[in-house]
C-alpha positions in Angstrom: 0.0 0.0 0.0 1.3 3.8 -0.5 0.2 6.3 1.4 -2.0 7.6 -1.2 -3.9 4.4 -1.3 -3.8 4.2 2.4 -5.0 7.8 2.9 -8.2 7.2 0.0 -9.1 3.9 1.0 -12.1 4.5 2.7 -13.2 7.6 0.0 -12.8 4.4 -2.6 -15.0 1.8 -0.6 -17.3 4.8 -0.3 -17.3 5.7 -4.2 -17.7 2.0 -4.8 -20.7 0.8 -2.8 -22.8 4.1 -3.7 -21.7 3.9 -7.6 -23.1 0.0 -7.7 -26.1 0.6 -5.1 -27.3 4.0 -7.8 -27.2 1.2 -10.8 -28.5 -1.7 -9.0 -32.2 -3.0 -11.1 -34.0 -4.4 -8.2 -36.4 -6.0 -10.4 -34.5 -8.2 -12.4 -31.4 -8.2 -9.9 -28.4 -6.9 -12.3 -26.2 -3.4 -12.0 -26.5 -1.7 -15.0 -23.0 0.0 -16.3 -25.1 3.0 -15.8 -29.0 3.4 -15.6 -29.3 6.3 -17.7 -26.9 6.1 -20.3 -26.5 2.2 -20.5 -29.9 0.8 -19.1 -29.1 -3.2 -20.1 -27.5 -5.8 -18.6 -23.9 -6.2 -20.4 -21.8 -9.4 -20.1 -18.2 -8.5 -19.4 -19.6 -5.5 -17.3 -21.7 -7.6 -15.1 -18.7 -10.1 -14.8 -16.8 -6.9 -13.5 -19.7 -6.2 -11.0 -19.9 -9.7 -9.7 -16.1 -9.4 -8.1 -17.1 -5.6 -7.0 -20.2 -7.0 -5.2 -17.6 -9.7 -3.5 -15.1 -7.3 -2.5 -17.6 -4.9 -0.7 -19.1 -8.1 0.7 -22.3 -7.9 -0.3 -24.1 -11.2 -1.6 -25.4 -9.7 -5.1 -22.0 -10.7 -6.2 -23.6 -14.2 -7.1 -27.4 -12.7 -8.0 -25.3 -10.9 -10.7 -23.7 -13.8 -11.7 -26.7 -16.0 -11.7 -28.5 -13.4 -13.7 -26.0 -13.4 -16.3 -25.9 -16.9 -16.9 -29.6 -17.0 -16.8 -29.7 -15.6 -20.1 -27.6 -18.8 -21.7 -29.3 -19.8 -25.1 -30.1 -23.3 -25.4 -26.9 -23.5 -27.5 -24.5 -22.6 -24.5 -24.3 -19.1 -25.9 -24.5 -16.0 -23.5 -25.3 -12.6 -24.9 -23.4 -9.6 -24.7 -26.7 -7.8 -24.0 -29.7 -8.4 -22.4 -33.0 -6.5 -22.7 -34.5 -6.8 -19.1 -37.9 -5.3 -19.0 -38.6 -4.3 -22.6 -37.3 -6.8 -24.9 -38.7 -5.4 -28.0 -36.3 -2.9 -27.7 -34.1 -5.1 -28.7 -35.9 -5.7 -32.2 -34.6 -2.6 -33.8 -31.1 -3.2 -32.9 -30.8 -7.4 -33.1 -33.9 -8.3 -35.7 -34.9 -10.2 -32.7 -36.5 -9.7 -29.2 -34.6 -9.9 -25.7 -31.2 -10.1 -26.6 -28.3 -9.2 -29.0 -26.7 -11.6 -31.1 -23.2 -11.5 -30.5 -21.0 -12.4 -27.4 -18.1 -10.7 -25.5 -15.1 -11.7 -23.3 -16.0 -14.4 -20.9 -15.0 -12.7 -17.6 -17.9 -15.1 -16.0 -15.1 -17.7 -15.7 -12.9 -15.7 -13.5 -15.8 -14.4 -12.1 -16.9 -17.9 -10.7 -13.5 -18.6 -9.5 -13.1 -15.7 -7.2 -16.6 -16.8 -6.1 -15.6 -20.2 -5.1 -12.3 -19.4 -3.5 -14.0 -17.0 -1.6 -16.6 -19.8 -0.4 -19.5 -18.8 -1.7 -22.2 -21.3 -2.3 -23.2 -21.5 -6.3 -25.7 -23.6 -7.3 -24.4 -26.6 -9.7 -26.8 -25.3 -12.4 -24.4 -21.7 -12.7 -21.4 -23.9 -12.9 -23.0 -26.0 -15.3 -24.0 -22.9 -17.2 -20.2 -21.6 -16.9 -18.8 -24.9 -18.8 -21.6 -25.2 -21.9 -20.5 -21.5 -22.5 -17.3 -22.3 -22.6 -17.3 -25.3 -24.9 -19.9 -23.3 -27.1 -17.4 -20.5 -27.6 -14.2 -23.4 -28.5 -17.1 -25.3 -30.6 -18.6 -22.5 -32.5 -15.6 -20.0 -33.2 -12.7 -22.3 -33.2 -10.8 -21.4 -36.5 -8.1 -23.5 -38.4 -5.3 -21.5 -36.7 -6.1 -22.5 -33.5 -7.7 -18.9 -32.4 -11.0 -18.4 -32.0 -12.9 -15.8 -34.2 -15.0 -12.8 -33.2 -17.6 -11.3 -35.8 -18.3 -8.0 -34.4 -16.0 -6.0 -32.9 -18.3 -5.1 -30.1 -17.4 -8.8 -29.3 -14.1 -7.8 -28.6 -14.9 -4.8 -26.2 -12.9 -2.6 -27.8 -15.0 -1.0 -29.8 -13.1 1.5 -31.7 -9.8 0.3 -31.5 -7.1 1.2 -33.7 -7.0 -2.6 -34.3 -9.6 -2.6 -36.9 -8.2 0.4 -39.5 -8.8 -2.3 -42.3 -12.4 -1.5 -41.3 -12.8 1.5 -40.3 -13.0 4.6 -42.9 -9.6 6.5 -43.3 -9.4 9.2 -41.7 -11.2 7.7 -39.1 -14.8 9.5 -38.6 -16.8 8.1 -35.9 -19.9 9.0 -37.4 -19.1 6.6 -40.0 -17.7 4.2 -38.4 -20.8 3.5 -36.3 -22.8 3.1 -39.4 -20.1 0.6 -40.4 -21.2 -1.3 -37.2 -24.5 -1.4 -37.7 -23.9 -2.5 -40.8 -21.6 -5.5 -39.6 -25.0 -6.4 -37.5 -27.3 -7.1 -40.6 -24.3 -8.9 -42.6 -24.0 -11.8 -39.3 -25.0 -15.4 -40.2 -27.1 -16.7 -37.4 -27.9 -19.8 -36.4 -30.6 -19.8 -33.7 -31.1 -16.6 -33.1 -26.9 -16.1 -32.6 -23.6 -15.0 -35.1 -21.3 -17.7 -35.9 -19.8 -16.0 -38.7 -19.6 -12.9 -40.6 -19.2 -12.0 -44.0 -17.6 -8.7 -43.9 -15.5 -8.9 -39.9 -13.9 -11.7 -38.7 -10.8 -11.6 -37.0 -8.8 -13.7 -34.4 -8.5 -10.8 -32.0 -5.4 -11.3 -29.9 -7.0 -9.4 -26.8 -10.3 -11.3 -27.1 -8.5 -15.0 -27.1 -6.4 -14.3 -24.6 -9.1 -13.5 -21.9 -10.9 -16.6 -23.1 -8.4 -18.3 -22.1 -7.6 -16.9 -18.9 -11.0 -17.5 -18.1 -11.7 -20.9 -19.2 -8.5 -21.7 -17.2 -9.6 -20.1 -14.0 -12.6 -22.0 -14.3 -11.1 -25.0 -15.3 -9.1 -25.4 -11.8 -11.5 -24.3 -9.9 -14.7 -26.9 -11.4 -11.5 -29.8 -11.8 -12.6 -29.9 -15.8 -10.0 -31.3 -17.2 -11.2 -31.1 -21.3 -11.7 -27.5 -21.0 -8.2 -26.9 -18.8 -6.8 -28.6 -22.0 -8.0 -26.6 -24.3 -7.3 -23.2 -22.5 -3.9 -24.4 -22.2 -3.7 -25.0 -25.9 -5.1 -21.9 -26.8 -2.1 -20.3 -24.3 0.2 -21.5 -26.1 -1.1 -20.6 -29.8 -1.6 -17.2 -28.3 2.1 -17.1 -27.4 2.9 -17.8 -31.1 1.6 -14.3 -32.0 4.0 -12.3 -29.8 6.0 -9.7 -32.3 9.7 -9.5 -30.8 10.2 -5.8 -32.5 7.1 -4.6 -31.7 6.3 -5.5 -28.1 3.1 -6.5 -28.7 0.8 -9.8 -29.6 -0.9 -9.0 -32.8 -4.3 -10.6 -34.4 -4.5 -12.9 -37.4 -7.5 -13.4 -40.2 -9.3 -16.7 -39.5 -7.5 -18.3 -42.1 -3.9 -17.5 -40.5 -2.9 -14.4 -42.3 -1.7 -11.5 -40.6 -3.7 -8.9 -38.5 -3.5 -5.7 -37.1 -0.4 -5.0 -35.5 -1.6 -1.8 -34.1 -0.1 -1.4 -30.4 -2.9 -1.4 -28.0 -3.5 -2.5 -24.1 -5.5 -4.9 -25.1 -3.0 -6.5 -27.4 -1.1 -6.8 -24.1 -3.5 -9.0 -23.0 -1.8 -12.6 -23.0 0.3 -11.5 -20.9 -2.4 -13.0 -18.3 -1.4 -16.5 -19.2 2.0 -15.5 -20.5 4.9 -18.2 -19.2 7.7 -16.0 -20.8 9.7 -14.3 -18.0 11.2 -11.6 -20.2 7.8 -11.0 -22.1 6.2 -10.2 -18.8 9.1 -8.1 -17.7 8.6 -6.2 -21.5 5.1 -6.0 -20.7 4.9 -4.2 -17.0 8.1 -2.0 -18.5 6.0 -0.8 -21.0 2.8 -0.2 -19.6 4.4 2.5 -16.8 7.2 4.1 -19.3 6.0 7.0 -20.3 7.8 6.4 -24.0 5.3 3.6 -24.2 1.6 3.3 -22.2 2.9 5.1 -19.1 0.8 8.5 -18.0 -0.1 9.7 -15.0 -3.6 8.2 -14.8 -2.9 4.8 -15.7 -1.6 3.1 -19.0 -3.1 5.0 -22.4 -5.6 2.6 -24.1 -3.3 2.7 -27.5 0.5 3.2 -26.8 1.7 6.8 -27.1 3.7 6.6 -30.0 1.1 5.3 -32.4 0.3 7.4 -35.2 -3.4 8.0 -34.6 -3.4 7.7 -30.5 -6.0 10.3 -29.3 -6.2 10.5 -25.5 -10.0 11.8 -25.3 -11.5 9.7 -28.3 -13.3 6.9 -27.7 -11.1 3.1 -27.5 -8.1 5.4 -29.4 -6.5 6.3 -26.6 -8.2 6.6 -23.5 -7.4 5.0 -20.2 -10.2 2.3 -19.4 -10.3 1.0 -15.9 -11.4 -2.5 -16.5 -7.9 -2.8 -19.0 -6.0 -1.8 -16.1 -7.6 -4.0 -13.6 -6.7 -7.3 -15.6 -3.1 -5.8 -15.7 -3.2 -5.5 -12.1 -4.7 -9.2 -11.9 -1.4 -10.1 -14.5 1.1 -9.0 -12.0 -0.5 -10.0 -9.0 -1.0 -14.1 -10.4 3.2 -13.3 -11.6 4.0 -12.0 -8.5 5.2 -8.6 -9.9 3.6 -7.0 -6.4 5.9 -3.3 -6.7 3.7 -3.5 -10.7 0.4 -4.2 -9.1 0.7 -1.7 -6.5 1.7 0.7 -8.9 -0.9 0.3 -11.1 -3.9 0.3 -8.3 -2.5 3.6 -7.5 -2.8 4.8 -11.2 -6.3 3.6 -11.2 -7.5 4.7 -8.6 -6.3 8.3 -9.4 -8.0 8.0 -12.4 -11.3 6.9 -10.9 -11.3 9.6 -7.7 -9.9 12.6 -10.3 -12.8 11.4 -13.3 -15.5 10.9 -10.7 -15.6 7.4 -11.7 -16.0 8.0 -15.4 -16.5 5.3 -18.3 -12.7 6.5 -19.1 -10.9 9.4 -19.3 -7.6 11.2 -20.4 -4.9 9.4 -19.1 -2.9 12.6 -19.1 -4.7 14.6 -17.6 -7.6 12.5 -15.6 -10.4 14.1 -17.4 -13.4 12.1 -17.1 -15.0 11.1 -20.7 -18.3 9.0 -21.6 -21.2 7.9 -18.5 -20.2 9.2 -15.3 -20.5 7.6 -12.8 -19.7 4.0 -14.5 -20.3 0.8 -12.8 -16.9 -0.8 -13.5 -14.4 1.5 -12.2 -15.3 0.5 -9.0 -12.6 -2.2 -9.9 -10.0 0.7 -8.5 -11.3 -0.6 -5.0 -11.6 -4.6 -6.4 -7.7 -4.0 -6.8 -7.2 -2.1 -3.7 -8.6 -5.2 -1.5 -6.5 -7.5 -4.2 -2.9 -6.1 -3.3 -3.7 -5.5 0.7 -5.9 -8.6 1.3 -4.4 -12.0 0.7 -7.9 -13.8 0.5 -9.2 -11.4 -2.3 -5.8 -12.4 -4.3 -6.3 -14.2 -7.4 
């Protein structure tokens, strides 16, 4: 702990509990990322909530779980959105009611984990729920290079990344780029009422496999599954094929093997969750606090500082998000880079108290940018408890 951690502690347990209690929907028992601005239940954001509902010890952390994989399709698959309360308004949008038709990262495995190894009870029908998504996502969107595929890149979370300027319109105008997207929703192929495949975006994203794996492992050890540990172990070490030694940086690849984007972004920095390579993960935590790379004052910049097009206020182009520099603080903490970890909780958690808990802001200068307050960077105190409190560890 430093002593600015120490001395905002309590400020950040405060922050946290009345961010979640505001976006809490009593009715259908999920937090919203934020009730005005983003209304529906999201899937990565509510695995985010379920380990801030554990670490301020209250018990929604497994309603929000058990709400989440409520939503499971009949095929295994879990939505990235769900329409609670007015599923027509999902028609519009989808084609469909209820529910979007694409995914997003899985954080419900390490979700579950944290759950379990902090002994709370879960029914055997959310762990069951846990392992068919998982063997949906390796059975539907395994590709011939041993990555899996995302269609959308909404599946991704990063939605405007500077990893997709093959798709985007040059010079990048976000106007058009979100028609592009909503385009890229009409092209998917579904097949009950969900995308396997995609004419027009399809792309092994590096950031997207690697917390698949890191997922499907935690929940692998935890539920003693032995096929899926096996297959997030072999999807570790494709992952690790697609490290660049110049650049730094895991890069993507086309379904069919051929290079991706090579654009250096945090969330190409990914893998280094499952990452065995000593001097990779040495590269990595370098990196992410120099300020010649990702380093700035209010965490590490969503896209690294020396790319051509890195904007620190526009949206996934340069922006520091909180939930990307959580899972860097998890990285270090499982690697047992503890001076890294603590360093970074003390980055976010600037970020968080200067934005007023903002979506994301300017990693240079802490300005707070999209829906304020945001459910998920009440991971600054998730971390805080991680690095003082040996039970809430990883």
């Amino acid at each position: 702990m430093t002593p600015f951690l120490e001395e905002n502690a309590p400020r950040l347990e405060e922050s946290a509990r009345s961010v979640m209690n505001m976006q809490w929907n009593d009715t259908y028992h999920f937090t919203a990322p934020n009730s005005t601005v983003y209304p529906w239940q999201w899937l990565w954001d509510s695995g985010f909530h379920s380990l801030i509902w554990e670490a301020i010890e209250d018990p929604r952390s497994s309603q929000e779980l058990e709400t989440l994989l409520s939503t499971q399709l009949n095929s295994g698959a879990i939505p990235h959105m769900t329409y609670w309360g007015d599923p027509d308004a999902a028609i519009e949008q989808w084609g469909i009611p209820g529910h979007s038709t694409i995914t997003q990262p899985p954080l419900y495995g390490f979700a579950l984990a944290t759950l379990i190894r902090n002994n709370h009870p879960i029914p055997l029908d959310v762990k069951r729920a846990v392992l068919s998504a998982f063997s949906y996502l390796f059975r539907t969107r395994m590709t011939s290079t041993g990555l899996l595929a995302s269609v959308h890149p909404w599946e991704t979370g990063c939605d405007d990344s500077l990893r997709w300027n093959d798709w985007e319109p040059q010079p990048f105008v976000k106007e058009e780029w979100n028609v592009r997207k909503q385009d890229m929703v009409k092209a998917l192929h579904l097949v009950n009422d969900f995308a396997v495949s995609s004419p027009v975006f399809a792309v092994c994203s590096i950031g997207f496999n690697a917390l698949v794996a890191w997922n499907a492992m935690h929940a692998a050890l935890t539920l003693h599954d032995a096929h899926l540990l096996t297959q997030a172990n072999a999807l570790a070490a494709r992952i690790d094929l697609q490290y660049d030694e110049q650049l730094h940086t895991w890069t993507d690849c086309t379904p069919h093997g051929d290079p991706g984007s090579q654009s250096r972004t945090l969330d190409s920095l990914l893998p280094v969750l499952i990452c065995g390579n000593d001097d990779r993960i040495d590269r990595v935590f370098h990196d992410i606090l120099d300020p010649s790379g990702y380093g700035t004052p209010f965490g590490p910049a969503g896209a690294h500082l020396g790319e051509d097009h890195f904007d620190p206020d526009q949206y996934w182009r340069g922006p520091a998000w909180p939930q990307l520099t959580f899972l860097l603080i998890c990285a270090a903490i499982e690697h047992g880079r503890e001076e890294q970890a603590v360093q970074l909780t003390e980055l976010l958690c600037r970020g968080a108290l200067h934005s007023h808990f903002a979506e994301y802001w300017n990693p240079i200068t802490g300005a707070g940018h999209g829906a304020v307050p945001q459910s998920w960077t009440a991971l600054s105190y998730v971390a805080l408890r991680m690095i003082s409190t040996p039970q809430h560890t990883p």
